[in-house]
Each structure stands twice: as structure tokens, then as C-alpha cells.
C-alpha positions as CSV (number, residue, x, y, z in Angstrom):
1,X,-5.0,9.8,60.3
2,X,-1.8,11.2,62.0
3,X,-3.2,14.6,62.7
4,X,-6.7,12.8,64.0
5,X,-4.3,10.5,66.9
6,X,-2.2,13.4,67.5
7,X,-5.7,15.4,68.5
8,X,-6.9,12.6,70.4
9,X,-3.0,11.9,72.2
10,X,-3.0,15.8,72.9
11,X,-6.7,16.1,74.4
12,X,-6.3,12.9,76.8
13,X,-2.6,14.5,78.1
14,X,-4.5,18.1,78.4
15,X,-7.4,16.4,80.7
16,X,-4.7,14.3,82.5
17,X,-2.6,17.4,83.5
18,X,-6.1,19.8,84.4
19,X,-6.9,16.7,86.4
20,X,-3.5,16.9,88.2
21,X,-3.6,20.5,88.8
22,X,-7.1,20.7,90.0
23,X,-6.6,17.7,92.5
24,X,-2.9,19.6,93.5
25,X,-4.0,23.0,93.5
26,X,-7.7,22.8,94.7
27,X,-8.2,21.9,98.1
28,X,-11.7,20.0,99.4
29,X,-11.3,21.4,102.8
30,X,-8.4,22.7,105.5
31,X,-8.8,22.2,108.9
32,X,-7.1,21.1,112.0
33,X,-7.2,17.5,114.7
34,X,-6.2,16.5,117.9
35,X,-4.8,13.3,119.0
36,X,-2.4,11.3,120.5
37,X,-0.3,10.1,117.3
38,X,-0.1,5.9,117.5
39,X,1.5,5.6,114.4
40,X,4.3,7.2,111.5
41,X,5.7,5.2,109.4
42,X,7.3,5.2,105.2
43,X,5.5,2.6,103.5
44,X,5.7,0.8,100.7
45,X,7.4,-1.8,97.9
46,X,7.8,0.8,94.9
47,X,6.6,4.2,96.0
48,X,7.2,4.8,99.8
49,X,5.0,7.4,101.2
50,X,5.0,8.7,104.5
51,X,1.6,7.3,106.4
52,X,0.3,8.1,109.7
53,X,-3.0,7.6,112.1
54,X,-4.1,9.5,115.6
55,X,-5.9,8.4,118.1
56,X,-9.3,11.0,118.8
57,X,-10.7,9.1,121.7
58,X,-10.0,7.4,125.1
59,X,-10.6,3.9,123.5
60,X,-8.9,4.3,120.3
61,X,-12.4,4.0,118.2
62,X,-11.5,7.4,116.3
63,X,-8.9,6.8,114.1
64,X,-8.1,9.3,111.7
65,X,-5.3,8.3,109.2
66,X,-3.2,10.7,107.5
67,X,-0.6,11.0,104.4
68,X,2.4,13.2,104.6
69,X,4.3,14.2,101.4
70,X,7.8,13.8,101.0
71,X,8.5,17.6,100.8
72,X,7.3,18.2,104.3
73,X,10.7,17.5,105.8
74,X,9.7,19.4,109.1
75,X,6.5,17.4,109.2
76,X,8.2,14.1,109.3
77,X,11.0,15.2,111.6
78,X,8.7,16.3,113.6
79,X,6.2,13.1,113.3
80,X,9.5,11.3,114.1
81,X,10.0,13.2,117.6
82,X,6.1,13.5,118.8
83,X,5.4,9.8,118.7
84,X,3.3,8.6,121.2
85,X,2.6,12.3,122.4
86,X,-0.9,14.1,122.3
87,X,-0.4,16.5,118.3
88,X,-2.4,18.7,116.6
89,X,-2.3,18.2,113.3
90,X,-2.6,21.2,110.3
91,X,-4.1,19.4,107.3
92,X,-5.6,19.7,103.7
93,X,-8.1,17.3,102.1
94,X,-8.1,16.5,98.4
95,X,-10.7,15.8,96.3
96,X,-8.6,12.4,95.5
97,X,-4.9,11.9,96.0
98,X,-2.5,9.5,93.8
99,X,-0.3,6.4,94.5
100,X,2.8,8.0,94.7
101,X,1.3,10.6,97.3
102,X,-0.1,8.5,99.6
103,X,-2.8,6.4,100.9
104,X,-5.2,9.1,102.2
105,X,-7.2,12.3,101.2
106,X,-5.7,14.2,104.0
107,X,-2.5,15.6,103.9
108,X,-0.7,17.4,107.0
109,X,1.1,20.6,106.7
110,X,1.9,21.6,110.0
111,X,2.4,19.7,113.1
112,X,2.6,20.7,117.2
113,X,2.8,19.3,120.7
114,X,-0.6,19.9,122.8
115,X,-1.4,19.1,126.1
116,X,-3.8,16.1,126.1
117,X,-6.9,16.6,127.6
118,X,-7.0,13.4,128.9
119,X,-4.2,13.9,131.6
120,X,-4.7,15.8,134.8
121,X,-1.1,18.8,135.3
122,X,-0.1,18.8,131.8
């Protein structure tokens, strides 16, 4: 009876920590937007996380939200500073994400200051 639960205990923890590591380690896609950031901010009541959206069009109608992990200490700094300014963001999509990561599939990596199209001399 013990040695049948242990089994079962050690198979479920085994899946649970492949799941982890594929979701970690396995990226969906990489890629890179534009867009003028509207909004940074650490959410949250247990787990903050570090959340974020940019704007892709004139009206605001593209919306693409973002996560930031907390290791990314150059990312947020630099989140922090670009707010309200045209970015382009570096980012990697997971196949899911967890609570204590953040909202989103999409996780930035690298942040810069563009020139916005939008603006005539920049």
C-alpha cells in the first residue's frame, strides 16, 4: 500500500516538474513589437507581478499586454523610465505561464526607445 502511494506521489511530482520545465525552457515563439507603452505597473494582493500593455495603433484599438518577471531588473528600470514614450519591446511567448509569473503568455526580455512613426522630426 505504501510503496503503491509513494509510486503514484512520485509520478504526479515527476509530471508537475516536466511540465514546469517545458513551459520554462520551451519557448512558443520570440519576436519583437512597437508601441507607445500606456501602462507598467506591479500588481497584485499575494503575488505581485510586474504587468504592462502598448499601444499598436493611432486609436489605441491594438493593445498588446505584456508580463515582466521579477529577474528582469533592467527591464523594469527601464519600463519605469520609457513610460509614455514610443518602445520596442524583445519578447518570448509561452505555451502557458503561472500565477506567480504573471498575467500574460508574453514575457519581455529586452526593452528600447524608438522613434514613433507617428510623429513628424523625431
Amino acid at each position: 500500500m505504501r510503496k503503491t502511494l509513494f509510486i503514484i506521489l512520485g509520478s504526479t511530482l515527476a509530471l508537475f516538474l516536466l511540465y514546469f520545465a517545458f513551459i520554462y525552457y520551451v519557448p512558443y515563439s520570440e519576436g519583437t513589437r512597437a508601441g507607445e507603452l500606456i501602462k507598467f505597473s506591479h500588481k497584485g494582493v499575494i503575488v505581485k507581478t510586474y504587468e504592462g500593455e502598448i499601444s499598436q495603433g493611432i486609436s489605441g484599438a491594438q493593445i498588446f499586454p505584456f508580463s515582466v518577471l521579477d529577474e528582469e531588473k533592467e527591464v523594469i528600470e527601464k519600463m519605469k523610465e520609457y513610460q509614455g514614450r514610443y518602445v520596442k519591446l524583445t519578447y518570448i511567448e509561452r505555451y502557458s505561464t503561472f500565477f506567480f509569473w504573471g498575467d500574460t503568455k508574453y514575457f519581455i526580455t529586452e526593452v528600447s526607445q524608438e522613434n514613433s512613426p507617428h510623429i513628424k522630426g523625431n
